[in-house]
N, C-alpha and C positions, 0 to 999 in steps of 0.2 A: 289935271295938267301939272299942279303942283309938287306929283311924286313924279313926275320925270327926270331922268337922268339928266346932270346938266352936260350941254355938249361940250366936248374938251376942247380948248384952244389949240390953235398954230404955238408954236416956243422955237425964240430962235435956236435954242439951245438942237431943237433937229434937225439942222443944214452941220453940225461939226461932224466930225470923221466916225465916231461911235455909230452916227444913223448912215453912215454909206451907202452897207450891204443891204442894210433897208431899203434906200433910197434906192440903189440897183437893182435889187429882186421888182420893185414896182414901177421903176422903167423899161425893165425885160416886158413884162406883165402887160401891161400897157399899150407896148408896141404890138405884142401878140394879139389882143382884144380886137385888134383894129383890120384883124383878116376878117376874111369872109368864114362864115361860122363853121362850114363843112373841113376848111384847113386849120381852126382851131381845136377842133374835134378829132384830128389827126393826132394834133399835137400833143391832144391830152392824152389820145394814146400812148401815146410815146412817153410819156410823163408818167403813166402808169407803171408802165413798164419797170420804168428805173424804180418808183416808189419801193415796187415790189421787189428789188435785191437789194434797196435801203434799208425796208423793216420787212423783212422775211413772214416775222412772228406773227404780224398782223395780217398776212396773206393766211396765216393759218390758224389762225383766229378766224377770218371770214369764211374755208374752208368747215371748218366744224361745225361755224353756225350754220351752214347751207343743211349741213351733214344731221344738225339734231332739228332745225326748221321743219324740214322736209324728208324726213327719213324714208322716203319712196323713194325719190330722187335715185339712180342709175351711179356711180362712179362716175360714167360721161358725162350725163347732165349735169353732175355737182363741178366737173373741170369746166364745164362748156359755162357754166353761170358765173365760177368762178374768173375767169379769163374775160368778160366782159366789164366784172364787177370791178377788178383792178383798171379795164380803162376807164370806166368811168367815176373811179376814184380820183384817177391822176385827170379827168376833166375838170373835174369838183375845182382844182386848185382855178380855174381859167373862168370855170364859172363863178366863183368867188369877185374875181375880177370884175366880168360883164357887169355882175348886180352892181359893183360900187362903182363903175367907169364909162357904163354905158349911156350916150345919148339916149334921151326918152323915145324920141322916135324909133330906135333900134332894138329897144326891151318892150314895147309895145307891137313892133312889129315881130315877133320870134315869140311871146305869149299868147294862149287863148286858153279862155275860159268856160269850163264846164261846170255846171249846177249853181251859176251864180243867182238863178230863180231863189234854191234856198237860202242865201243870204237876203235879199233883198226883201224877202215873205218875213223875216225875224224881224229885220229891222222895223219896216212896215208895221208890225202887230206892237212896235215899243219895248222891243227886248235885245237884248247885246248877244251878241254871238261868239260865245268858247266855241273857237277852231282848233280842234286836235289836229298838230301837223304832224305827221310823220319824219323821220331821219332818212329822206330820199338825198340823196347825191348831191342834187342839183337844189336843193332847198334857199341855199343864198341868193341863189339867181331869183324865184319863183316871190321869195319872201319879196323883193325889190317890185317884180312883175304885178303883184296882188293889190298894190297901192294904187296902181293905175286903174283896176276897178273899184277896189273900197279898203282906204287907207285905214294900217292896222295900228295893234299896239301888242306889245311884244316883250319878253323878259331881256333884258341884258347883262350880258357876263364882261367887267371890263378886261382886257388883253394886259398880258405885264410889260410888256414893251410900249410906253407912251405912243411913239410914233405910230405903230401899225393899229392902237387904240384911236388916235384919233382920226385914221382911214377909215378905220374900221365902222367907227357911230355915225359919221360923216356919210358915207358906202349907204350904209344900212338906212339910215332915214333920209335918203335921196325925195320917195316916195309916199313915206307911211307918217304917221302923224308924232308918236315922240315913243320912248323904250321905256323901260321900269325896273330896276335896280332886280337880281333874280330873286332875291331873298323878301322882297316887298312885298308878300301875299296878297296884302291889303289893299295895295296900290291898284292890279289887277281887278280887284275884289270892286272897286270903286268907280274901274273903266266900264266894265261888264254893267252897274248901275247905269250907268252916264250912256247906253246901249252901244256900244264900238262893236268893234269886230275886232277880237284879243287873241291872239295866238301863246299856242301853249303846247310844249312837245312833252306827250305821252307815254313814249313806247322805249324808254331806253332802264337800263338799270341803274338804279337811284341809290342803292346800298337798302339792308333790312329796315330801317328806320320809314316807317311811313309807307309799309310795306304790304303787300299778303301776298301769298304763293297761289298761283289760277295758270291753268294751260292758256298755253301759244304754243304753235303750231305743235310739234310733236315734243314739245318738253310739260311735262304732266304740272310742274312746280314752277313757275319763272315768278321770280318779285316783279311785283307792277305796283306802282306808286299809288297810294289812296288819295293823294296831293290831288290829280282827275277829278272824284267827286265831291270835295270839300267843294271846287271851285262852281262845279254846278249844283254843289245842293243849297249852298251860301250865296247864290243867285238867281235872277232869275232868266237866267241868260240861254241860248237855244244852242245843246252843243250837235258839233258834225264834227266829221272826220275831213281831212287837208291834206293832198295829197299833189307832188308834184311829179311830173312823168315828161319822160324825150318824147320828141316826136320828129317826124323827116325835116321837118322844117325849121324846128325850133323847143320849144316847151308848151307842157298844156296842166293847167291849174285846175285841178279835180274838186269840188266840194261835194259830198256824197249828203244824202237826208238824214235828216234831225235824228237823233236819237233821243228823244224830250222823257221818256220813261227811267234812264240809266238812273238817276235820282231818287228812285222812289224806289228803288231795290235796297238789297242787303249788299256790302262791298262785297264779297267772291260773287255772285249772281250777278252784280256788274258790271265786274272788273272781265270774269271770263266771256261774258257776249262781247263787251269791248276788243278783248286783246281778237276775239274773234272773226271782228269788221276789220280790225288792223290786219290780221292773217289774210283775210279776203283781199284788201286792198293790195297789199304787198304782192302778191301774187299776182298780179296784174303785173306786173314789171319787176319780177323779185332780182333781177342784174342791179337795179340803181337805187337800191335799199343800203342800210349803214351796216352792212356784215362785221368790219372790221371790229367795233366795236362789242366786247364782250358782255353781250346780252344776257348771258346766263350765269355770268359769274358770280352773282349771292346764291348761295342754297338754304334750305330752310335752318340747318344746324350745321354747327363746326362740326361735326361729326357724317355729313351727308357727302361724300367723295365730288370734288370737283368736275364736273363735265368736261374739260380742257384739260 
């Protein structure tokens, strides 16, 4: 508890005219929250929408990732996925909100939980549990949601804007136990001991540094961070895969079975069944994955032509 991030104070200096449009954007925000969720979901539509003639480039960014993901994918099916994947981009902003604005009753009632059997068998046996979460859409929401069944602990990134920083830590540990500075390895290294339930995201591109090249989906080479099993071999902690998904009614928090062996492999023989279970899981709902985001953009050398 002692590597936790300290929470940032109120300052009056946030009520002067600099934090206005702050102050505006999270009164809009707010009022919004407070519909019934199937008219929020409207609206995220609509929010998508605009994103998508705000940053073009990111629309085609998530395009190409669909395009090298799943190179069977049809033209249609890559617009049809595409087109969902922007509204539920432009929700992401609404569900950012819920996580940090929602009465408890209201995020308990629009969560449910699947595989929380294998969290509670790790803890049970005296082991902490590395949650590989995925970069679903709706993550901010789920991360909030997840403490109602078994408070976590989590890397944090602080925001450069004070104000929307201290929404932001405030937001986020509504439910879950305290955050860890991202760069704290040790910190993590420590909760995982002390048996928590640690969340750690996997699946994004981290730069060559801490890197190896292993297949995801139909890209033969994608960097994937070795950061993954330092953290389970330097523990003795039970990891699974985390996974958040829409559902008609609300959200549903996926924990999939242990993968307790990833550790006692070589890093490419672990990294590739990994990114593997990740491909499986995405694909269960590849519309509310993080496309925009340019997953493929390390290649193994300056010399290896850009995929984008």
């Amino acid at each position: 508890m002692a590597a936790a991030i300290k929470a940032p104070k109120f300052k009056l200096s946030f009520l002067t005219p600099k934090f206005w449009p702050v102050w505006l954007g999270v009164f809009l925000l707010y009022i919004i929250t407070w519909l019934p969720l199937p008219a929020i979901r409207f609206i995220g539509g609509g929010a998508g929408k605009l994103i998508a003639k705000i940053v073009p480039k990111r629309v085609r960014v998530a395009k190409r990732n669909l395009e090298l993901w799943n190179p069977s994918l049809s033209e249609s099916e890559v617009q049809a996925l595409l087109k969902e994947n922007v509204r539920r981009t432009g929700m992401a902003l609404f569900e950012t909100a819920m996580g940090w604005w929602w009465p408890d009753w209201r995020v308990k009632k629009a969560i449910e939980i699947e595989g929380a059997e294998h969290v509670e068998a790790a803890i049970a046996s005296g082991h902490g549990v590395f949650g590989m979460a995925l970069h679903n859409m709706n993550l901010e929401f789920a991360c909030r949601g997840i403490g109602y069944f078994h408070p976590s602990i989590a890397f944090y990134r602080k925001h450069n804007n004070p104000l929307v920083d201290y929404l932001q830590y405030h937001g986020r540990n509504r439910s879950n136990k305290y955050m860890i500075d991202k760069r704290n390895a040790k910190a993590l290294l420590m909760a995982l001991e002390d048996k928590e339930l640690c969340l750690y995201l996997p699946d994004q591109d981290y730069g060559p540094k801490q890197s190896v090249f292993v297949p995801f989906g139909g890209v033969a080479e994608t960097a994937t961070t070795t950061a993954t099993l330092m953290f389970i071999r330097r523990s003795t902690s039970v990891p699974m895969i985390i996974t958040s998904q829409y559902t008609a009614r609300g959200y549903k928090i996926k924990i999939y079975p242990p993968l307790t062996h990833l550790g006692d492999m070589d890093d490419i023989t672990a990294l590739t069944e990994l990114n593997t279970h990740i491909d499986k899981a995405i694909k269960e709902q590849p519309e509310s994955y993080l496309w925009m985001h340019k997953r493929f953009k390390t290649r193994p050398s300056k010399d290896t032509p850009s995929l984008y």
